[in-house]
C-alpha positions, -999 to +999 in steps of 0.1 A: +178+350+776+182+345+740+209+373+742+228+354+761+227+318+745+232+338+717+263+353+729+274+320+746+274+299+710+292+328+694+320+324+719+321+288+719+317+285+675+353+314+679+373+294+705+369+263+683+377+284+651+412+296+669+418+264+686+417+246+655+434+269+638+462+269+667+467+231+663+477+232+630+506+257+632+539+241+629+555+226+662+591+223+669+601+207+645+597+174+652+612+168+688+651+187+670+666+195+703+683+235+708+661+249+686+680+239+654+663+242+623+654+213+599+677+227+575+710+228+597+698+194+615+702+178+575+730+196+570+749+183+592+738+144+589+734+145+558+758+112+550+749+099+582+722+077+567+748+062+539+754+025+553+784+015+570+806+052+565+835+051+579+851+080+599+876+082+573+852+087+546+829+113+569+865+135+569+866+134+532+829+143+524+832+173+551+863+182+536+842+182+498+812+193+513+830+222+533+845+232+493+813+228+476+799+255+496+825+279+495+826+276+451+786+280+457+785+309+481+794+334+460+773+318+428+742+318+454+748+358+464+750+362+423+716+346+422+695+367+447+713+400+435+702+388+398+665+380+411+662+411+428+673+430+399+641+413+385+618+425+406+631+458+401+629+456+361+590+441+362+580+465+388+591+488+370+561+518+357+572+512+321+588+478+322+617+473+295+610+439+280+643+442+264+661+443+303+639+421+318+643+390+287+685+396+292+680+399+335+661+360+330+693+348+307+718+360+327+693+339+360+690+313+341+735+305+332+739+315+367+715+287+382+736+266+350+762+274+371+753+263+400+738+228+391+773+222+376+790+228+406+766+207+423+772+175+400+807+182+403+805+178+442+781+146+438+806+131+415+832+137+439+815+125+466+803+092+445+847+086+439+847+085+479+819+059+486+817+024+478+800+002+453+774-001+479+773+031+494+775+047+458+740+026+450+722+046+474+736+074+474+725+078+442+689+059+448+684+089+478+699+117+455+668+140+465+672+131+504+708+135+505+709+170+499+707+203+521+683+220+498+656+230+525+652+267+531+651+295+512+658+286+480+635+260+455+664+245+436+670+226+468+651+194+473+639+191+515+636+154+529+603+140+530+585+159+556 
């Protein structure tokens, strides 16, 4: 008998352990319909939030938006080939200091790179909006931005 109440807590003390544990994986994503990612979803709206846009300026901002990516593309690839070069260098048996000090510089003016392309688009798109529109734009700099994913230069919305 004490076997078996044994036994029976131990099963019920596991199925609360993997039910709770169940609840709190991730669900999806918050109601986004055809499985698009949160990522893609702000990507796509991302000026829709800016108040009273006009189709006109939504043409504009896709048309900068659309050229920011393809000047960022290739500095992005750049980035993850200079990373993984990196790795390579640190996990390395004898790891060259000298490599791996010149490998971080060459990281660092590339992400230099980058964040100037990046104010170059915001200042672009900031010559588009209106007095209003250019308040919040900047006021919801860190909202306003794709930067979810893969990479942590890029800010996500509040979540």
């Amino acid at each position: 008998m004490k076997k078996v109440t044994a036994f029976l807590s131990i099963m019920i003390v596991s199925m609360f352990v993997l039910s709770t544990a169940l609840s709190a994986q991730k669900g999806n994503m918050n109601g986004m319909k055809n499985n698009k990612s949160k990522s893609t979803y702000y990507q796509q709206n991302q000026f829709q939030r800016i108040p009273d846009i006009t189709d006109s300026q939504k043409d504009q901002l896709k048309t900068l938006r659309t050229k920011m990516m393809k000047e960022s593309l290739p500095i992005k690839n750049k980035l993850m080939e200079q990373k993984a070069h990196l790795n390579t260098l640190s996990s390395a048996e004898n790891a060259d200091m000298k490599a791996i000090n010149k490998q971080i510089e060459l990281i660092g003016n590339t992400k230099t790179e980058m964040m100037k392309v990046t104010a170059n688009f915001r200042q672009e798109v900031r010559k588009v909006l209106t007095d209003e529109q250019r308040v919040f734009f900047d006021t919801h700099k860190g909202h306003m931005k794709h930067k979810g994913n893969y990479q942590k230069g890029m800010n996500c919305p509040k979540r």
